[in-house]
N, C-alpha and C positions, 0 to 999 in steps of 0.2 A: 241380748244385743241383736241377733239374729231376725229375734221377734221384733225388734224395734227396726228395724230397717229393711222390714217386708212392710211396717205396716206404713214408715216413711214412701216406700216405695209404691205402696198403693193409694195415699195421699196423694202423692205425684201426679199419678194416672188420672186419679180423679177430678183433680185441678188442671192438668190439661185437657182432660176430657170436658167439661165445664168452660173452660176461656173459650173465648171466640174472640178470631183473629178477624178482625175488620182494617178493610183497606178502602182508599178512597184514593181515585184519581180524577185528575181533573185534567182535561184535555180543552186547549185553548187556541183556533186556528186562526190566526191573523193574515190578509193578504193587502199588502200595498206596500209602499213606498216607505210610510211610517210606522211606527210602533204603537201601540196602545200609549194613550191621555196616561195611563196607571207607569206604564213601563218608563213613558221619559219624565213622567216625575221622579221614578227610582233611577236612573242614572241621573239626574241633577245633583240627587242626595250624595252618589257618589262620586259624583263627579261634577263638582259646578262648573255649569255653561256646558255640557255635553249636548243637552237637549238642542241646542244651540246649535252647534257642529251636526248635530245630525238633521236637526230642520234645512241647515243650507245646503250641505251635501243633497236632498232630497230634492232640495229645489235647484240645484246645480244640474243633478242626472235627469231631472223633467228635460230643466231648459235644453239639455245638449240632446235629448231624443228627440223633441220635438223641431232640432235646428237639422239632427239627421235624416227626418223624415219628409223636412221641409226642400230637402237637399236631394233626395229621393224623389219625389214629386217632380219636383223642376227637370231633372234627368229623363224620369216618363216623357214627360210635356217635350224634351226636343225631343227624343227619340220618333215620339209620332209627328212630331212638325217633319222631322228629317223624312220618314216613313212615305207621309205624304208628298213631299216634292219629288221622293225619286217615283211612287205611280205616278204622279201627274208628267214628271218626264215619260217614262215607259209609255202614257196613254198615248202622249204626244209624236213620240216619235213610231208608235203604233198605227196613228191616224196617217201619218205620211208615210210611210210604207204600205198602209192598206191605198193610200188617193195614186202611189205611184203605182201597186200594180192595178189598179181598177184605169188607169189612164193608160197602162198600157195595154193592156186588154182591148180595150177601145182602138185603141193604134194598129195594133194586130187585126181588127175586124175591116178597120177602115183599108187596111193595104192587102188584103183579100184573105184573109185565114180566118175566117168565121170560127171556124172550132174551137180554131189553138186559141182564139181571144177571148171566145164566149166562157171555153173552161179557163184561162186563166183569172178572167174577170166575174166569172161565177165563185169559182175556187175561193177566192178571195172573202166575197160575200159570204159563203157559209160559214167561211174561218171563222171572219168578227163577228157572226151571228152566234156562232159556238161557244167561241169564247164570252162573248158577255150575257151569256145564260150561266156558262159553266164558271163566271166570275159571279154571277149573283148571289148562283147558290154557295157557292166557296165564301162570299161574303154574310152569308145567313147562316149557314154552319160556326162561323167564327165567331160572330155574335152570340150565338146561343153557348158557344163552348165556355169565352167570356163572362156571359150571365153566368152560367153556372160555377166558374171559376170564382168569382164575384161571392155569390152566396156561400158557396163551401168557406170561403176567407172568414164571412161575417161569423160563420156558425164557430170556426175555432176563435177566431178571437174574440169571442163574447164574453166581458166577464164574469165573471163565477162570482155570486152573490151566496155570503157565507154568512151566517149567526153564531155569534159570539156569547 
């Protein structure tokens, strides 16, 4: 009996030793909104009209991103309308501050202060000459910041084209 369940026992061995365990996996990555064509045939089966309920859900969550984006957008657009009417005020009342003291400068030269007129109304010149170099470039920095802001968006939101 002994001898019979050594020799059971190296049978075993042998027959494990011999199986080969084979596995198989299957890895399957889907990306979008849908399921695979295969998949909502299989929830119909188990569920009729599911594929249904999930087609419109899908096209429910398009519609309402693209109404939030559209919502988004519009928001941009005044923000820069607004942007723009307060510079164009600033310019504005920029320009009348710079004609009032360049006129009075003038006043001052005419009522005998050459100096004090020549530098308030010198002063003044180099200001706006300063400033709209130093608004150029500030406006060429911001652009380029933009573009590249611009581009870095494009490169994350590109999307990932996957095989199936």
């Amino acid at each position: 009996m002994a001898r019979e369940n050594k020799n059971n026992r190296s049978l075993r061995r042998q027959q494990e030793q011999q199986l080969e365990i084979l596995q198989e996996f299957q890895v399957t990555h889907h990306s979008g909104p849908l399921p695979p064509p295969d998949q909502l045939d299989h929830y119909n089966k188990v569920s009729p009209g599911m594929a249904d309920r999930i087609m419109r859900a899908a096209e429910a969550e398009s519609e309402h991103r693209r109404y939030l984006e559209k919502q988004l957008l519009e928001a941009q657009i005044a923000d820069v309308q607004i942007e723009r009417r307060i510079e164009m005020r600033g310019q504005i009342f920029a320009l009348v501050v710079s004609c009032l003291a360049i006129l009075g400068g003038i006043i001052v030269v005419i009522n005998g202060y050459a100096i004090a007129g020549t530098l308030l109304s010198g002063a003044t010149i180099v200001s706006l000459v300063g400033l709209f170099i130093y608004g150029r470039e500030r406006l060429r920095t911001s652009t380029a910041h933009k573009q590249q802001q611009n581009t870095e968006e494009k490169i994350e939101t590109k999307p990932e084209i996957t095989k199936q």
